[in-house]
C-alpha positions as CSV (number, residue, x, y, z in Angstrom):
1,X,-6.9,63.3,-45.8
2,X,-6.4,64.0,-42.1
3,X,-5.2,61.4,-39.9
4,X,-4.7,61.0,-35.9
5,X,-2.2,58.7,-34.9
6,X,-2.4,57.3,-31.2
7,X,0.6,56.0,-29.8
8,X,1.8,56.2,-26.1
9,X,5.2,57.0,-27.3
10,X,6.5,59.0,-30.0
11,X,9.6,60.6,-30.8
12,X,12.4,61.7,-29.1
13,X,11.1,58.7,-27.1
14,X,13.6,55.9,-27.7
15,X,10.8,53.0,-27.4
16,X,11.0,51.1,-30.8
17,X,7.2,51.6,-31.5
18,X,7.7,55.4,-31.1
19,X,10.3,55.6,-33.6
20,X,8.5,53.6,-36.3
21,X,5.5,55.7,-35.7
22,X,7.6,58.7,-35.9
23,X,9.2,57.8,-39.1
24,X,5.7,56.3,-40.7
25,X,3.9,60.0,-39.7
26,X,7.0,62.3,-41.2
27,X,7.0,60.4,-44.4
28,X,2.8,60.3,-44.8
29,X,3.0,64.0,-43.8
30,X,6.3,64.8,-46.6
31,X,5.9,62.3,-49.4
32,X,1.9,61.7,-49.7
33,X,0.3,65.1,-48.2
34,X,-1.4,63.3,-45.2
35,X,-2.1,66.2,-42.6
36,X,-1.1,64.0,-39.8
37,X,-1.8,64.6,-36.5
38,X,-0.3,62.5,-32.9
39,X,-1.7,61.9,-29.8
40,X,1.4,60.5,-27.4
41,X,3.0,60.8,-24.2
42,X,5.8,62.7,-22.7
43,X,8.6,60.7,-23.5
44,X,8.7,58.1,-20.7
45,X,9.9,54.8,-22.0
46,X,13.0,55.5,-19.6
47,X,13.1,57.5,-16.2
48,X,15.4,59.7,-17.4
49,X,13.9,60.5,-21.2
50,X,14.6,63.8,-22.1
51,X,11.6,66.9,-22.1
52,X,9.0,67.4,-25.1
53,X,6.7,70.2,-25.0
54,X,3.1,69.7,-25.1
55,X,2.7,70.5,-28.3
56,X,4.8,71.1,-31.5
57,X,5.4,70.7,-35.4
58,X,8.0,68.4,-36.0
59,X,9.0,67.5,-39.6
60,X,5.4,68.4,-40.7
61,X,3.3,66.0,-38.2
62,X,1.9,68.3,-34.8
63,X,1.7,66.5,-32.1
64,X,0.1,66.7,-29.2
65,X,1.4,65.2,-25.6
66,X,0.3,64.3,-22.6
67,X,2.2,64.7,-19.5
68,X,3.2,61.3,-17.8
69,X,3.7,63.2,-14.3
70,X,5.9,59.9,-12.1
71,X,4.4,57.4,-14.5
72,X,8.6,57.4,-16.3
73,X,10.4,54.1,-17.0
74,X,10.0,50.2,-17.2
75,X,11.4,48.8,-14.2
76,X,8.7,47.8,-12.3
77,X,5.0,46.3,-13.3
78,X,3.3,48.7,-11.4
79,X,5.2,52.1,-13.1
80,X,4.6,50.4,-16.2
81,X,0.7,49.8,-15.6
82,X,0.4,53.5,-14.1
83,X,1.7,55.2,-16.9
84,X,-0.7,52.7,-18.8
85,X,-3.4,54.1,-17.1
86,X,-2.4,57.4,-16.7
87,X,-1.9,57.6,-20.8
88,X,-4.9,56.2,-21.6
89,X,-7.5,57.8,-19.6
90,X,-5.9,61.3,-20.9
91,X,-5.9,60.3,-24.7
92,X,-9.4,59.2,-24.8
93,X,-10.4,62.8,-24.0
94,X,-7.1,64.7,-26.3
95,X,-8.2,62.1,-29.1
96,X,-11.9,63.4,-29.1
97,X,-11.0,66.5,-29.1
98,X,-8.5,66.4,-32.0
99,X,-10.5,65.1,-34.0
100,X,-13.5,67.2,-33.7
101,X,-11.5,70.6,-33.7
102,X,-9.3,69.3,-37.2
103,X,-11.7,67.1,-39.0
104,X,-10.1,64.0,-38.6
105,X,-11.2,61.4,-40.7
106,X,-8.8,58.1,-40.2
107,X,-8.0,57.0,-36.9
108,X,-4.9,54.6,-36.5
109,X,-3.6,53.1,-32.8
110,X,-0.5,51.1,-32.5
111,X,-0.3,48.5,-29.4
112,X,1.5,51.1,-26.9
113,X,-0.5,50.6,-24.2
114,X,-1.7,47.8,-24.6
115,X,-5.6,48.9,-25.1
116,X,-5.0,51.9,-27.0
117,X,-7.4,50.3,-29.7
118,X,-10.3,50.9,-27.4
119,X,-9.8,54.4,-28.3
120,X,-10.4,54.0,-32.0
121,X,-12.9,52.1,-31.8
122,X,-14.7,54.9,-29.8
123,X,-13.6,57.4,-32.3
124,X,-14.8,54.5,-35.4
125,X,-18.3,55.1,-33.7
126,X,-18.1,58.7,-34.4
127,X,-17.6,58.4,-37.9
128,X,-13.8,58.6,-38.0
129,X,-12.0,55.0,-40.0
130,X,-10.0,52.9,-37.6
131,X,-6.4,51.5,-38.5
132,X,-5.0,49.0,-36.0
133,X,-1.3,48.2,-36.4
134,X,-1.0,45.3,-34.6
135,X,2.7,44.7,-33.9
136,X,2.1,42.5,-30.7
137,X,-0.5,40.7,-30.6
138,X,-2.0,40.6,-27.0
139,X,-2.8,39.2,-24.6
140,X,-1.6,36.0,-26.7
141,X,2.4,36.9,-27.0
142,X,2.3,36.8,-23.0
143,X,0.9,33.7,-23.0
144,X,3.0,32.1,-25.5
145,X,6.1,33.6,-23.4
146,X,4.9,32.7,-20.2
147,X,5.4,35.8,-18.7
148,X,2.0,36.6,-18.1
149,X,1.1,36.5,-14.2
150,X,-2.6,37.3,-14.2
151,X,-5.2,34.7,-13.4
152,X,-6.9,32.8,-16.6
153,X,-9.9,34.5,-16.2
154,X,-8.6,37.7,-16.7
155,X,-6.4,36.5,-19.6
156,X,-9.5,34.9,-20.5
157,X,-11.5,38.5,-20.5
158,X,-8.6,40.3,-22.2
159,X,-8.8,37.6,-25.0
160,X,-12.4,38.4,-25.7
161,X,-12.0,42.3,-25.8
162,X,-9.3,41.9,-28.0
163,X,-11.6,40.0,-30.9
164,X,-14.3,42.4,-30.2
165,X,-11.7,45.3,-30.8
166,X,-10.0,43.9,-33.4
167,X,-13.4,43.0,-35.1
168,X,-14.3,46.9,-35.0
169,X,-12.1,48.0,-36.7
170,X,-11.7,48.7,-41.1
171,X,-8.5,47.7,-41.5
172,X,-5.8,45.7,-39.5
173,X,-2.1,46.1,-40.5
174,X,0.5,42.7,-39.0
175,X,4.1,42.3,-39.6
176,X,3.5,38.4,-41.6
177,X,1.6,36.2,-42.6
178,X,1.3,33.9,-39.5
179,X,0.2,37.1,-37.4
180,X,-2.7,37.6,-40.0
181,X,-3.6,33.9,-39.7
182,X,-3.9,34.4,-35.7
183,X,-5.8,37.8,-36.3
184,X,-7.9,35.6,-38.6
185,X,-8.4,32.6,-37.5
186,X,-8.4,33.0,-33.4
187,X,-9.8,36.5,-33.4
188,X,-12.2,36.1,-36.0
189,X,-11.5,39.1,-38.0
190,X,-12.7,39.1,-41.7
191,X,-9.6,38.5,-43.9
192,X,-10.3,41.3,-46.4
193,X,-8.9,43.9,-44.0
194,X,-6.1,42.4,-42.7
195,X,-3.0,43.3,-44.7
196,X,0.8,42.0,-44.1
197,X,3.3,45.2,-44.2
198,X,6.5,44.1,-42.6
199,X,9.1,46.7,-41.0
200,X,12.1,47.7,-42.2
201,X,15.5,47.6,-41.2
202,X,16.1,49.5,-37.9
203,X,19.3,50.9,-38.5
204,X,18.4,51.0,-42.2
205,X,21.8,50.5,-43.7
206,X,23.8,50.6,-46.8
207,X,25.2,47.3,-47.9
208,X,28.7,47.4,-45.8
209,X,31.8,46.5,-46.6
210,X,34.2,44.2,-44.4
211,X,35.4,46.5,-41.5
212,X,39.0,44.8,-41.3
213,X,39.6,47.0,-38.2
214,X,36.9,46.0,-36.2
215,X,37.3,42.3,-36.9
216,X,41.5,42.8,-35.9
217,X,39.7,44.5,-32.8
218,X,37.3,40.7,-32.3
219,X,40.4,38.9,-32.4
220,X,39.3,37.9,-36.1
221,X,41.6,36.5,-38.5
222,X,41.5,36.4,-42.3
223,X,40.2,32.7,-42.5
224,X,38.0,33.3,-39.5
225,X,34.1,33.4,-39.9
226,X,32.7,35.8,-37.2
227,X,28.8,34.8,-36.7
228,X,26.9,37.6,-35.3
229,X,23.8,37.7,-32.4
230,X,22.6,40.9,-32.1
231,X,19.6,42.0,-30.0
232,X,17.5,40.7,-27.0
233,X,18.4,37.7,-25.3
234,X,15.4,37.0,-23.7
235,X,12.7,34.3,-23.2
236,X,11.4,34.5,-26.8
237,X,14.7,33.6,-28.2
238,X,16.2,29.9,-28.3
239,X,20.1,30.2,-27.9
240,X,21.4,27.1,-26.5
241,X,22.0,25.5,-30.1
242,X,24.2,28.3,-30.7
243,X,26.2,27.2,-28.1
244,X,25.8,24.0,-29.1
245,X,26.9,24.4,-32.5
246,X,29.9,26.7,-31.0
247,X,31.1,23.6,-28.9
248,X,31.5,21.9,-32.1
249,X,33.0,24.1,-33.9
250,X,35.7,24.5,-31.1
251,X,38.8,23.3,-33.1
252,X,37.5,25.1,-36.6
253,X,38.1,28.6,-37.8
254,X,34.5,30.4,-36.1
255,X,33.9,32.5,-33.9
256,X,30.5,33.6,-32.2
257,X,29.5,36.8,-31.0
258,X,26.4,37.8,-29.2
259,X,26.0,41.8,-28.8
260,X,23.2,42.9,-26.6
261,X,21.8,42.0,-23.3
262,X,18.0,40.3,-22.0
263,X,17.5,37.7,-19.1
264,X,18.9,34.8,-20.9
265,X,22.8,36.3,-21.0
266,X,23.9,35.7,-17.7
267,X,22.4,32.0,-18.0
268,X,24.5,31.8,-21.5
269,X,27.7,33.4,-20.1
270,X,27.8,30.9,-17.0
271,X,27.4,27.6,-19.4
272,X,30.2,29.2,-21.5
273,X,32.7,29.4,-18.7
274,X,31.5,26.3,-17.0
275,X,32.0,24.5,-20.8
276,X,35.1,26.3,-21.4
277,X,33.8,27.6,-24.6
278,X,36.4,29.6,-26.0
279,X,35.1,30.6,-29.8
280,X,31.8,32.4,-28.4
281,X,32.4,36.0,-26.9
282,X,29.6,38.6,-25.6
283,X,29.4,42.6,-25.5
284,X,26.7,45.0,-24.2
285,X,24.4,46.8,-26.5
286,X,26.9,49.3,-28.9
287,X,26.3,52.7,-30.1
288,X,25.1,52.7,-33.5
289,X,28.5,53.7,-35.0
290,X,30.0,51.0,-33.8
291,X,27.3,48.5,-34.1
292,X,27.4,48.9,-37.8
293,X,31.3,48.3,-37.4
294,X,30.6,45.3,-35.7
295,X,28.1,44.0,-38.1
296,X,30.3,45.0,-41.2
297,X,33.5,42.7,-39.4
298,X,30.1,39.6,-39.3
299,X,29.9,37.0,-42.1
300,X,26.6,36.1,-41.7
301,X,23.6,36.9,-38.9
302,X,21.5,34.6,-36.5
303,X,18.2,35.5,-36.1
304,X,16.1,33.3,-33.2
305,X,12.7,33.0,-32.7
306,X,10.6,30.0,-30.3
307,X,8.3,27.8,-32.5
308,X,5.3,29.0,-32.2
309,X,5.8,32.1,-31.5
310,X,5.8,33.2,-35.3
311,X,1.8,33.6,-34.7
312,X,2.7,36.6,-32.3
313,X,5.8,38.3,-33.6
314,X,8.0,38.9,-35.9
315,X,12.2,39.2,-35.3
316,X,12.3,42.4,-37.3
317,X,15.8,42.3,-36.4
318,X,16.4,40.7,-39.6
319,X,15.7,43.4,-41.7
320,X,18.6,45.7,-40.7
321,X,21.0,42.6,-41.3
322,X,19.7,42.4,-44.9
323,X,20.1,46.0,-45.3
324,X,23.7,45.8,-44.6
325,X,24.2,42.4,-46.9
326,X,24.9,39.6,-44.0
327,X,23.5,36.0,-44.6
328,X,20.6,35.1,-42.0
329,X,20.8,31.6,-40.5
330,X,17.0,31.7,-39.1
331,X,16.5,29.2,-36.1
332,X,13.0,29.4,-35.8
333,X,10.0,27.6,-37.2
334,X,9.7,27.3,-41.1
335,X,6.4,28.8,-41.3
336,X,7.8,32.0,-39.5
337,X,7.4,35.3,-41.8
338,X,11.2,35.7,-41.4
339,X,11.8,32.0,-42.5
340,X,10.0,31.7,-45.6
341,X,12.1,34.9,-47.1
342,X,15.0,33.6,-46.4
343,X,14.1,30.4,-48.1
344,X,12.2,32.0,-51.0
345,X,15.4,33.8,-51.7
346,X,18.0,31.9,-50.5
347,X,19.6,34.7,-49.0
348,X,20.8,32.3,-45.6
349,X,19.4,28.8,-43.8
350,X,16.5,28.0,-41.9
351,X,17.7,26.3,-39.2
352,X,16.1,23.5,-36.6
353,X,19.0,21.9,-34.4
354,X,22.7,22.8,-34.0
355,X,24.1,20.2,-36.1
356,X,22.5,21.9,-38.7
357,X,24.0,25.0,-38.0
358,X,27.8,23.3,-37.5
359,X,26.6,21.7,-41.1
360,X,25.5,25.5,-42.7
361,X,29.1,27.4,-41.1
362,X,31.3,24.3,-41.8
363,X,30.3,23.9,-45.8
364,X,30.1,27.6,-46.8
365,X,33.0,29.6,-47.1
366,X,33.5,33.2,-46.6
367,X,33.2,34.3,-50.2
368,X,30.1,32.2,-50.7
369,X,28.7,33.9,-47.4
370,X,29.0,37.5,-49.1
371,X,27.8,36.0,-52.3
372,X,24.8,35.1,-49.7
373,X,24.6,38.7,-48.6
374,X,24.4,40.5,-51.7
375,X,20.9,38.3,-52.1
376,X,19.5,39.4,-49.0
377,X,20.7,42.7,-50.0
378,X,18.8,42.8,-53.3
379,X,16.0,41.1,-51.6
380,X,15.7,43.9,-49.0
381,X,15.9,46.7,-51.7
382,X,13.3,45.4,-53.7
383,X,10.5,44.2,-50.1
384,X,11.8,46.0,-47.0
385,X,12.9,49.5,-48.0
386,X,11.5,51.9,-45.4
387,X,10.3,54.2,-48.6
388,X,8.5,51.0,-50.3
389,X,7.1,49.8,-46.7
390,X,6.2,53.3,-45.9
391,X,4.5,53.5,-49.2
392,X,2.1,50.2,-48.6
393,X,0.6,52.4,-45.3
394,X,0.3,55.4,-47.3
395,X,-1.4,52.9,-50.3
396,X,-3.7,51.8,-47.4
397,X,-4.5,54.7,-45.7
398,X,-5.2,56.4,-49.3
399,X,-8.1,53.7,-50.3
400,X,-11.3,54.2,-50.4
401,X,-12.3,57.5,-52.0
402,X,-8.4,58.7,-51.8
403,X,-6.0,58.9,-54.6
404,X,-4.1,55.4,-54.4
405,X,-0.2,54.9,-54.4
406,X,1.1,52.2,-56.2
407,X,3.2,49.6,-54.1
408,X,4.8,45.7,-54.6
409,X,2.9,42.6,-54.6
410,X,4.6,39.1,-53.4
411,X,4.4,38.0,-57.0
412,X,6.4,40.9,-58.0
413,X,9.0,40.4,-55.7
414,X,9.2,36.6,-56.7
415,X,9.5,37.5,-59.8
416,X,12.5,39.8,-59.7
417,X,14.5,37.4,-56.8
418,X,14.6,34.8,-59.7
């Protein structure tokens, strides 16, 4: 099988989508024989991203780059939409050519630029298979956040490419099963090929043990439960109730930590020194070494999503606080991918007001937290494992006329949680 991945970013890029392609291509290239071939930019997520050549091998996957010229970094609209542009109008042509010159059978876009699908479904008319890993679903997640400042119209006209895109295509890979019921329902794609295959944790960790240090270093004591927010802090998360809970929980032995950054934090650090909230501290985004300190010195994890937005996205966040054995309290809807596995397993809370997370942190004790963790921990071995996610793409792209690889049903993983 030969398969063209196209992807605006791609390793050494830091963008998240270009490090989950780049560990789904190096695994389909090393574990399953794919000859996998990439069609990205230079790495341009940042303005000052470090060189790639052209072209190169990496880790068994060649791949093939186009130069982004002044079209580098995120900081205003107009960059951004440039090196949209700029990406897009080269890739159509590299794609073609790729796949003509190597015998490319399978085609698979991801959602960096937004329309990179348009380019699969040219190749699908050629004869090539077309794979869309949806892991935003647009233009809907900029509606749902607001953020969005074109005219309805042209939302309107984006919307309707999108089906017709999405509708071309043979199979569609979403993170849960809310985004397939969007894909579904709103786009009108047929349900047989839309499949679920979640991400993994990103750090994927080893279950961690207390780091003593690093909680001495938080101002933690021994009876102290140190709840954890790590990640963006932006519009797509609800965090008042966590400071609402904290204000309750003034005079008990918890403490709150948010690690990261997003539009939302200055907002949050003003209300806490206005409401003289003394139990709730914030840090920058760490490097990973001492992130996973910091996470090993949490007893449990919150993981926020808006209601509603579970039919957009997933807070794959989640998955690297599983790896490393931490409790999730989940304050987002119950019908949110994230949700139901916590629930399912009992691995943390789902949570819908702050009184119920004062109630969650007040009644469980520390011990019963780790007891807690060592679920989600077991959970994520047997669902979430990069290898075992890894292998459901490989089982997918395989089908059809290709050697199948085996991979875990829901009902097998219900069946081992209990």
């Amino acid at each position: 099988m030969k398969l063209l991945l196209v992807n605006q970013y791609f390793e050494p890029d830091i963008a998240a989508s270009g490090q989950i392609a780049a560990d789904i291509c190096r695994s389909l290239a090393k574990d399953f024989g794919i000859e996998v071939h990439v069609v990205t930019g230079e790495p341009s997520y940042t303005e000052k991203e470090i060189a790639a050549p052209a072209f190169e091998e990496r880790d068994g996957v060649f791949i093939h780059r186009i130069p982004m010229g002044k079209s580098r970094g995120r900081m205003s609209l107009s960059t951004r939409a440039r090196g949209y542009l700029r990406f897009l109008k080269h890739a159509k042509r590299l794609a073609k050519r790729i796949a003509n010159e190597h015998g490319i059978d399978t085609v698979m876009t991801m959602t960096n630029p937004p329309f990179v699908a348009a380019i699969g479904s040219d190749l699908k008319k050629r004869g090539l298979r077309f794979v869309f890993a949806v892991h935003d679903i647009h233009p809907d997640v900029l509606i749902a956040t607001g953020w969005s400042k074109l005219p309805k119209p042209i939302l309107h006209l984006w919307n309707e490419w999108s089906k017709r895109l999405l509708r071309n295509t043979d199979e569609v890979i979403v993170l849960g099963d809310a985004m397939k019921r969007t894909i579904v329902d709103d786009k009108g794609v047929d349900e047989s090929k839309v499949h679920v295959i979640p991400l993994w944790g990103r750090p994927e960790l080893p279950s961690v043990s207390v780091d003593e240090g690093m909680r001495a270093e938080l101002g933690c004591g021994s009876k102290d439960k140190l709840i954890l927010f790590a990640g963006n802090m932006g519009i797509m998360h609800p965090l008042d109730p966590i400071l609402d809970a904290a204000k309750q929980l003034i005079d008990e032995s918890v403490k709150f930590l948010f690690l990261g950054d997003g539009e939302k934090k200055p907002a949050m650090t003003q209300r806490v020194e206005c409401e003289r909230i003394p139990n709730v501290s914030f840090m920058p985004f760490q490097s990973e070494e001492k992130f996973v300190r910091i996470l090993a010195a949490a007893d449990a994890c919150i993981v926020t999503l808006e209601p509603g937005l579970e039919k957009v996205a997933v807070p794959s966040r989640s998955f690297t606080f599983m790896s490393a054995g931490k409790p999730i309290i989940a304050i987002m809807s119950e019908r949110s991918f994230v949700a139901k596995a916590v629930h399912e397993s009992g691995c943390g809370w789902v949570i819908r007001d702050p009184n119920e997370i004062v109630d969650a942190i007040r009644e469980t004790t520390r011990e019963e937290m780790k007891s807690m963790g060592m679920l989600a921990r077991r959970v994520y071995d047997f669902r979430y494992r990069k290898d075992k996610v890894i292998r459901q793409y490989a089982d997918l792209l395989l089908r059809n006329g290709y050697a199948a690889v085996s991979s875990c049903s829901d009902s097998d993983v219900a069946a081992d949680v209990a």
